[in-house]
Each structure stands twice: as C-alpha cells, then as structure tokens.
C-alpha positions, 0 to 999 in steps of 0.5 A, a space after each residue: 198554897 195549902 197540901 193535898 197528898 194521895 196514896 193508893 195500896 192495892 185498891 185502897 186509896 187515901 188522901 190528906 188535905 188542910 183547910 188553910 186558903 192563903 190566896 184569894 181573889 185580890 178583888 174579893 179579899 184584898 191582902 187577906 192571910 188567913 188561919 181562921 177557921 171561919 175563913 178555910 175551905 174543904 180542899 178534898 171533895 167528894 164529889 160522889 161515893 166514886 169520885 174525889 177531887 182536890 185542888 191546891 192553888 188559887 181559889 178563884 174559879 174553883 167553886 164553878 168546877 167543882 159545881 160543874 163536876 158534881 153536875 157532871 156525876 161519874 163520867 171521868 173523861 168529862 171530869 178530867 177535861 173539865 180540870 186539865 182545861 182549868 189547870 190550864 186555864 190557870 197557867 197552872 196555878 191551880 192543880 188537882 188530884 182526881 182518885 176514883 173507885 170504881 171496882 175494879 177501877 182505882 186511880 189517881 190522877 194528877 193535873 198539874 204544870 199543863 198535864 194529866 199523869 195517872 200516879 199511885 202516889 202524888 201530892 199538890 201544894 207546897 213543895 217544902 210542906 211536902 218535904 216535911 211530910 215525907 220526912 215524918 212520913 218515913 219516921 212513923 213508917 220506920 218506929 210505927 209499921 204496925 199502923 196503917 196508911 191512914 193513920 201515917 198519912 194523917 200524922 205525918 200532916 198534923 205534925 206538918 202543920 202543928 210545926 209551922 214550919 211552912 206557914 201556908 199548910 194550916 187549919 184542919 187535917 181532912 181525911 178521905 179513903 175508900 175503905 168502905 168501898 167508897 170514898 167517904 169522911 169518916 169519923 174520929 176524934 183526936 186527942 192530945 190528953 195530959 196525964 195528971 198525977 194526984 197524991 199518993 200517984 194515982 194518975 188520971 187522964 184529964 183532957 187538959 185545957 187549951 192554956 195547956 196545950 191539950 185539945 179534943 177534936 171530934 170530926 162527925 159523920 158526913 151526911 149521906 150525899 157527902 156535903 156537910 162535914 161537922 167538927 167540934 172543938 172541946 177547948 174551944 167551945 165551937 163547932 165549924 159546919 163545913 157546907 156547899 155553896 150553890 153545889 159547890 165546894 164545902 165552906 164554913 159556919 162557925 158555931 160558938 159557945 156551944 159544948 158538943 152535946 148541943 153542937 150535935 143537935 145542932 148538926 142532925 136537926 138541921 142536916 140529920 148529921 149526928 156525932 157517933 157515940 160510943 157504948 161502953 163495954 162491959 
C-alpha cells in the first residue's frame, strides 16, 4: 500500500513518499511481497520543475498515466482529468497526490475514493502508517520546533518505516519540495554515526558497520530533466539508479560491489549525474 503525505506552508510544499510496492500485477508477479530495493519504485514523480504526482495503491496502469502526463507537460486540467479518471478507473484502488507551483500558484491536490479535493495537507496510502507518522510528527514538532518542514516530515517517515510497525511502508524515504521555486530531489546524506570511545576517552565518530547497526546513505543530484535519482549505500557497497521506463515512472538498477567513488563515475558517465562533494572549511 505504501505512504505519500504533502504539505504546504505558504508557498513552499513538501512531500515524503517510500519506495516499497507491496501489490503488483497478479499475472506479472504472482504473490510477490517485496522490500528489495531492486524491486521498489519512485512513488513521487516529478513530472516537471512545476508539476508532482504521486500515487499510493495498485501498480498496474500506472506507468501508462504517468507516461501520458509527462507527454501532457503543464497543462493541469488535463492532468487532473486524466488521474481522477484513473482514480476511477480503479475503483479507487489507486490514489494520487498532484502539487503544482506555479507562481503564485501552489496546490495540492488529492484523487481518492472517486473524488478531486484541493487540500494543504493530505497523505494517500496506509491509513495506520499515517497514524504513526502523525504521532512522531507531533513528537519532533513538539521537542524539535527550531527544524524545518522538510526535516520533520522526512523523520517522521524514517522512523515509520525503521518501526516495522506497518509492514507495507518500507524501502527509501523520497523527498521532494519547492524550495528552490521549483520542484526538485535535492540531495543529502543521512547518517546514523556510532561514537566509538578509545583509551584514555577520546571519542571518534566512525560510520559503524551494518552488524552494527549504522549505515550512510547518500542521495545524489538529479539530473536536469528530473528522471534519474541515484542512492548509494556506504555499508552496503551498492548503489540503485532509479530510471524511466519508456517515460514513465522511475524504476530501479542496482549497482553492486561498488564503493561511492566509483558509484559516482558510474552515475555522471552514463547520466551526467554527480554526488555533491563538500569543501572543507578552513
């Protein structure tokens, strides 16, 4: 079933997605259940620097919408059309979210349960998933105000996640905002670092193994047109290059045994998509 939630302040807007699918075409993949990288999907897609769509639910069917609104470019009515009519299509077993920013446009828009409701906040999905993000999401707005939207949001679903409290909401947390005045990826890199203490006290920050329980994850540029999305994974010595098939949503290829350096060559000799290096400061 998967989680997307969407806010917007003002004019900024956010959106959180996993990557997990859990339902897949019967006929294409009998009784598949699936946490695998190799085998999730990007869930929020930007179709272009003004439009974002995600969706939550069934698979099936959805690479050809997505395909026809990417062909369809900025046109919003045609866009809502086309999802309600897919939303429908579906018995509304698949839902969306459409955010657009546009200045001084900013929407969202939710497509579920046969309807198009405008809404400054919505989510699509698991409904017990996004009762347990709500309930960290009021915890880190209440013992952590000074971070931002983005910040909380992101969190909130990592923890969903790393829980397991709702088997369906799994994979990668995929973060999309406006920030820049357009919708984009971003980049990052999340750690869960292990303080390690050496005679006679001193401490060093060491990454920490995945027996540990640390791990680096490190989340590259896009490219220009929105369509590749790169991750690498320090303790897991791979990479996952999400891509379009034939236009349409973002599916992944796996890259193992491959530290980030070479990982990186990788991504910009074949996409011109390189990881953001950061210069000290003196």
């Amino acid at each position: 079933m998967s989680l997307i939630i969407a806010k917007r302040e003002g004019t900024k807007i956010y959106i959180v997605g996993d990557t997990k699918l859990t339902n897949y075409p019967t006929d294409l993949h009998p009784g598949q259940m699936v946490s695998s990288p190799n085998d999730g999907v990007v869930k929020v897609i930007v179709i272009n620097p003004h439009i974002c769509i995600c969706f939550a639910g069934d698979l099936e069917g959805v690479d050809d919408v997505i395909r026809l609104c990417r062909g369809i470019g900025s046109d919003l009515s045609r866009i809502q059309k086309e999802l309600l009519s897919f939303n429908k299509s579906t018995n509304g077993k698949t839902e969306f979210i459409l955010a657009v920013s546009f200045h001084p446009f900013y929407k969202i828009f939710e497509i579920k349960n046969h309807q198009l409701l405008e809404a400054t906040s919505s989510w699509i999905g698991s409904r017990d998933g996004f009762s347990e993000f709500q309930r960290y999401w009021t915890s880190f707005r209440a013992t952590q105000p000074t971070m931002g939207m983005d910040y909380h949001m992101k969190e909130s679903l990592k923890k969903v996640i790393e829980s397991s409290i709702e088997p369906s909401v799994d994979g990668f947390v995929i973060a999309v905002n406006n920030e820049n005045r357009f919708f984009d990826y971003g980049s990052r890199i999340e750690m869960y670092i292990l303080p390690q203490v050496l005679p006679p006290g001193f401490s060093t920050i060491g990454h920490g193994t995945a027996q540990q329980g640390g791990y680096s994850v490190h989340f590259f540029p896009s490219n220009d047109k929105f369509t590749i999305l790169a991750i690498h994974i320090l303790q897991g010595k791979f990479g996952v290059i999400y891509k379009p098939r034939d236009g349409g949503l973002l599916w992944p290829e796996v890259v193992s045994n491959v530290n980030e350096a070479e990982f990186s060559r990788i991504t910009e000799s074949r996409f011109g998509v390189r990881r953001l290096v950061s210069t000290p400061m003196l």
